[in-house]
LUMVEXTOR-317809 format. One record per residue: residue number from 1; y, z, x of N, C-alpha, C in turn. Coordinates in Angstrom, 1 decimal. Layout:
<pts>
 kevex     ny     nz     nx    cay    caz    cax     cy     cz     cx
   NUM      Y      Z      X      Y      Z      X      Y      Z      X
...
</pts>
This chain:
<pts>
 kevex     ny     nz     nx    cay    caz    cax     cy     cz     cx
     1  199.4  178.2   -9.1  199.9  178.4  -10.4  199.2  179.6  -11.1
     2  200.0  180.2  -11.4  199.5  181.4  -12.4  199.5  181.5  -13.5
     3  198.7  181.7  -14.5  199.1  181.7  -15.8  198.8  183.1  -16.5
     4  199.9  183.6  -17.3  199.7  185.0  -18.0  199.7  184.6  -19.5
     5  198.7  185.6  -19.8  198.6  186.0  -21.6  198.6  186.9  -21.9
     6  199.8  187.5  -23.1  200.0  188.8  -23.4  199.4  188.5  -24.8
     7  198.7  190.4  -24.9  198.3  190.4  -26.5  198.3  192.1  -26.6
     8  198.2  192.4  -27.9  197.8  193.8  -28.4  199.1  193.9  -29.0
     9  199.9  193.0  -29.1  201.3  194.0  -29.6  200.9  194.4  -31.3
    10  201.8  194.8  -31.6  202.1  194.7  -33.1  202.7  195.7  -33.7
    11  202.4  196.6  -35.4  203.7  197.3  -35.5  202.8  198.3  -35.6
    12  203.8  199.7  -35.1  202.9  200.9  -35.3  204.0  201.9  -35.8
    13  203.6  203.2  -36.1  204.2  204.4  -36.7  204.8  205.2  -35.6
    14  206.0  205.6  -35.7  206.4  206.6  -34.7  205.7  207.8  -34.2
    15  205.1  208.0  -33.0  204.1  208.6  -32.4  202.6  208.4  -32.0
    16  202.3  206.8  -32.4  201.4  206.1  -32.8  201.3  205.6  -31.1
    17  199.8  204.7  -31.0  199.7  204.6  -29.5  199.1  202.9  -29.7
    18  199.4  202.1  -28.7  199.1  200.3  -28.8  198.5  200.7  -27.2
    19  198.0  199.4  -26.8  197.4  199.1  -25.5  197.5  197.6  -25.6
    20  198.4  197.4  -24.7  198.4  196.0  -24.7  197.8  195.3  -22.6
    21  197.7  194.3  -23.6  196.5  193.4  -22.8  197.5  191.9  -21.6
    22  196.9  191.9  -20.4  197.7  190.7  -19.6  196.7  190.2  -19.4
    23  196.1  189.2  -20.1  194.8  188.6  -19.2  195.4  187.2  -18.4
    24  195.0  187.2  -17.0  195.4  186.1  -15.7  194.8  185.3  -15.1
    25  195.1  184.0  -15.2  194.1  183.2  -14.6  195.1  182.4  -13.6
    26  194.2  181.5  -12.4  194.7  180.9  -11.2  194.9  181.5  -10.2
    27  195.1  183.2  -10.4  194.9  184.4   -9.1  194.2  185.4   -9.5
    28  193.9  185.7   -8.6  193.3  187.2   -8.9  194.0  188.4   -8.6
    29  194.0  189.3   -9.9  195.3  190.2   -9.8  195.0  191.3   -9.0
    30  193.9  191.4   -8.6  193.7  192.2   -7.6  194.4  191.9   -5.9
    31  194.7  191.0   -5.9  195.7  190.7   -4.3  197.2  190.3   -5.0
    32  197.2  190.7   -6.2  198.7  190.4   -6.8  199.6  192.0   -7.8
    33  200.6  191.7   -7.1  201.6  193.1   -7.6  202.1  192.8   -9.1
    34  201.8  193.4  -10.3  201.4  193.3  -11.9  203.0  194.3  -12.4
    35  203.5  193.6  -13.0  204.9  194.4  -13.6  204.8  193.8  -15.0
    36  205.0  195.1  -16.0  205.5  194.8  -17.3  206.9  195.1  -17.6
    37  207.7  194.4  -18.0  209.2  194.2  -18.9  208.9  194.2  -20.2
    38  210.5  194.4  -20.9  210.5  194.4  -22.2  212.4  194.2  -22.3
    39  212.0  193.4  -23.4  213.2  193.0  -24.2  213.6  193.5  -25.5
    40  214.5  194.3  -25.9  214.7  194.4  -26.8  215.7  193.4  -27.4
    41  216.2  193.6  -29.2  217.1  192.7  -29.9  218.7  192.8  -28.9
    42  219.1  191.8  -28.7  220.5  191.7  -28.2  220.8  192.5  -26.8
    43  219.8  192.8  -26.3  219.8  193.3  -24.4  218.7  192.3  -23.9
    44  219.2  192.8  -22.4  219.0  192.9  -21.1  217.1  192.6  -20.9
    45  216.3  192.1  -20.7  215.0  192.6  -19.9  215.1  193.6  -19.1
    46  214.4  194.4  -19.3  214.4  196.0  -18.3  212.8  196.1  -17.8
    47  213.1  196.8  -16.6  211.6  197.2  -16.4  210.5  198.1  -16.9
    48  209.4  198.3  -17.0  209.1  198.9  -17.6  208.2  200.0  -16.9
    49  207.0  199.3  -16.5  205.7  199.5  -15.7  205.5  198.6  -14.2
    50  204.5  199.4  -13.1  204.6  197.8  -12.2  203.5  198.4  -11.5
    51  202.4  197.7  -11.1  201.3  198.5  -10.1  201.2  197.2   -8.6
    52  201.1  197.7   -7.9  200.9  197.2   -6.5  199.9  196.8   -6.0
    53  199.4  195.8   -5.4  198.3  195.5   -5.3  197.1  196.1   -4.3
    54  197.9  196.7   -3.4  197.4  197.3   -2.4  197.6  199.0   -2.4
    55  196.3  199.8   -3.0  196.6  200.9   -3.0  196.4  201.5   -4.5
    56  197.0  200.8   -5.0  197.1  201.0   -6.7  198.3  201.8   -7.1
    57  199.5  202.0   -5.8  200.6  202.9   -6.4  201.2  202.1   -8.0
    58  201.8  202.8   -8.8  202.1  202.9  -10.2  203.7  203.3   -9.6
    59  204.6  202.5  -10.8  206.1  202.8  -10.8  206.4  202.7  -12.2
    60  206.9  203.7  -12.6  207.5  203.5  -14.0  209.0  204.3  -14.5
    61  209.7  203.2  -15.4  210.7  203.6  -15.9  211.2  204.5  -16.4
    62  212.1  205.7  -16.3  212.2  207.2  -16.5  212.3  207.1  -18.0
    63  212.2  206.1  -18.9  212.4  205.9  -20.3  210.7  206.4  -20.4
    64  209.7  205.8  -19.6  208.3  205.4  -20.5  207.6  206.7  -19.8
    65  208.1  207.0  -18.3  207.0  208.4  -17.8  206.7  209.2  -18.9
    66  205.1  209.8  -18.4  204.5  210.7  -19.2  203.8  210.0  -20.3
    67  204.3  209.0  -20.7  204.4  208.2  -22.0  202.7  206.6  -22.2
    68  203.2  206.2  -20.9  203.2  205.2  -20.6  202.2  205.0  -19.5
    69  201.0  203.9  -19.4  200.6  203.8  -17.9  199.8  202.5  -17.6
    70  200.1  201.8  -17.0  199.4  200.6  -16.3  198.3  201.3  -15.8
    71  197.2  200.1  -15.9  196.2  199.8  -15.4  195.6  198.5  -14.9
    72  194.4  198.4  -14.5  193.8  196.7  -14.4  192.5  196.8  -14.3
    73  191.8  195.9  -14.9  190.5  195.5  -14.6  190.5  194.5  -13.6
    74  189.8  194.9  -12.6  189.7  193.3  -11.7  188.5  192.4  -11.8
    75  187.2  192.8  -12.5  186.5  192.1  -13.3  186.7  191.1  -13.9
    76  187.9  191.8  -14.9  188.4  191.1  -16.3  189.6  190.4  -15.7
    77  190.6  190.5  -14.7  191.6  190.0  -14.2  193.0  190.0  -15.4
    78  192.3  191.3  -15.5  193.8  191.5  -16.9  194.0  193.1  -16.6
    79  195.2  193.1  -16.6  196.2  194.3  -16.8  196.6  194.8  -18.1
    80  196.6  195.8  -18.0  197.2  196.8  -19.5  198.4  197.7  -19.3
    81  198.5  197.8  -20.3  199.7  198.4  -20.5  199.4  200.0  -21.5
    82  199.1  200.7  -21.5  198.3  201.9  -22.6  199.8  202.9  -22.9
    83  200.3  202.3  -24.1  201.9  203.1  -24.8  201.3  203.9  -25.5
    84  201.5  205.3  -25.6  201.5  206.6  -26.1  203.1  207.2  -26.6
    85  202.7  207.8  -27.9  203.8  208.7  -28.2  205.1  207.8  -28.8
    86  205.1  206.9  -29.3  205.8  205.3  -29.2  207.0  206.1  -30.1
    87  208.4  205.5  -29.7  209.0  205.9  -30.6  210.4  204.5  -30.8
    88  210.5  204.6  -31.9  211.4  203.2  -32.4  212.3  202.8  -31.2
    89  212.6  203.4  -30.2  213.6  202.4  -28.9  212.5  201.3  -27.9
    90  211.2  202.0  -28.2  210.4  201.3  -27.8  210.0  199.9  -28.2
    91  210.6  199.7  -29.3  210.5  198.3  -29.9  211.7  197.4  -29.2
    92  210.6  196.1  -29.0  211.0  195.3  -28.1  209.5  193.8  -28.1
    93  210.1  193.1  -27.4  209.0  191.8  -26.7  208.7  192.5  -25.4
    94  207.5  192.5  -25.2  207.2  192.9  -24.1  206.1  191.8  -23.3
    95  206.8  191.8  -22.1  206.2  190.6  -21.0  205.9  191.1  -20.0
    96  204.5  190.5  -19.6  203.6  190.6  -18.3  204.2  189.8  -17.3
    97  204.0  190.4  -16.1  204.7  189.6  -14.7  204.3  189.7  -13.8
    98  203.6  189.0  -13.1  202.6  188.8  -11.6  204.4  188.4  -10.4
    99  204.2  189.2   -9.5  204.8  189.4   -8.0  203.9  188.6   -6.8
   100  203.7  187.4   -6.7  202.5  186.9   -5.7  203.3  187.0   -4.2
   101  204.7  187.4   -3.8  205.4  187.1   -2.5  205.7  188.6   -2.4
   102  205.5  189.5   -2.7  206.9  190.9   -2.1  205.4  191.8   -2.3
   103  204.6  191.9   -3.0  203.5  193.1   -3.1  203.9  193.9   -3.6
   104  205.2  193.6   -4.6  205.6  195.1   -5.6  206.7  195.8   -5.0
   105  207.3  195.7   -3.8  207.7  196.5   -3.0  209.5  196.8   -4.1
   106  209.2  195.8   -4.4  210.6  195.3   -5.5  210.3  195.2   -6.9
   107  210.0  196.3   -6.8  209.2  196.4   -8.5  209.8  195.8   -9.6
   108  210.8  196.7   -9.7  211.9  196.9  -10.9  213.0  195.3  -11.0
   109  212.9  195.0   -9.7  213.6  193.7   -9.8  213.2  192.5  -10.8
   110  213.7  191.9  -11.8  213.3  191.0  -12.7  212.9  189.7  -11.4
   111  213.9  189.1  -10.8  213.8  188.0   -9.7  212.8  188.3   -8.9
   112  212.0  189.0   -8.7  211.1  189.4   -7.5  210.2  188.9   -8.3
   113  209.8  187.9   -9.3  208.5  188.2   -9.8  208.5  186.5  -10.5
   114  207.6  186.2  -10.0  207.3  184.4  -10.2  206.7  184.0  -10.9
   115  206.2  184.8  -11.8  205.2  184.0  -13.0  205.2  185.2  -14.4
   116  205.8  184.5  -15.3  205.9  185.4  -16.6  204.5  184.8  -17.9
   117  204.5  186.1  -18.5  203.8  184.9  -19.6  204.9  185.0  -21.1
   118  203.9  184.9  -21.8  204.8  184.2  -23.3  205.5  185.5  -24.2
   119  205.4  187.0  -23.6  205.9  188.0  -24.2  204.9  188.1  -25.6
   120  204.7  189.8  -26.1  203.9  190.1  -27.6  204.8  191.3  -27.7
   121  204.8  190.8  -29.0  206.3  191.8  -30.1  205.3  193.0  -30.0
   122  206.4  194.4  -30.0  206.0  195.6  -30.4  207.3  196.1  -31.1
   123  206.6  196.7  -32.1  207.4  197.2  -33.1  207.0  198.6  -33.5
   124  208.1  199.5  -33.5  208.1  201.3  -33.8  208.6  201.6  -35.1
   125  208.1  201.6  -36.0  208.7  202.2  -37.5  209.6  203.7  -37.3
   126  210.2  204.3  -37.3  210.7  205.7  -37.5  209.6  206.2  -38.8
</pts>
């Protein structure tokens, strides 16, 4: 069993920068494939970010490149998320997601990914 905790959200100014936080207990995210999603009002979950466990390749959504970048501590066994440049489409819930069966290979896929945590609001003022 895995358990994920999201934090750092909250509200910022258009062009303003958050870093938000996955901290994971029950695996170690270092032998686990790390994807962040986000929800905005009345859509879809989409993907966002996703890092692989093996290698450290990085996949991100043609919305956040340039923008946007995963990372992880394996010390700390928490993942980040570091948003730059934030602009109000950016606002959304955004949720951490551990891949413990595929290695990422299926990044972008919502189903490929077995353990969510409780989602932290980010909000973009214009």
């Amino acid at each position: 069993q895995v358990q994920l905790v999201e934090s750092g959200g909250g509200l910022v100014q258009a062009g303003g920068s958050l870093r938000l936080s996955c901290a994971a207990s029950g695996r170690t995210i270092s032998r686990t494939a790390m994807g962040w999603f986000r929800q905005a009002p009345g859509k879809g979950r989409e993907f966002v970010a996703a890092m692989r466990w093996t290698g450290g390749r990085t996949d991100y959504a043609d919305s956040v490149k340039g923008r946007f970048t995963i990372s992880r501590d394996n010390a700390k066994n928490t993942v980040y998320l570091q948003m730059n440049k934030l602009k109000p489409e950016d606002t959304a819930v955004y949720y951490c997601a551990a891949d413990t069966r595929y290695g990422g290979i299926y990044y972008s896929s919502i189903d490929r990914y077995d353990y969510w945590g409780q989602g932290t609001q980010v909000t973009v003022s214009s």
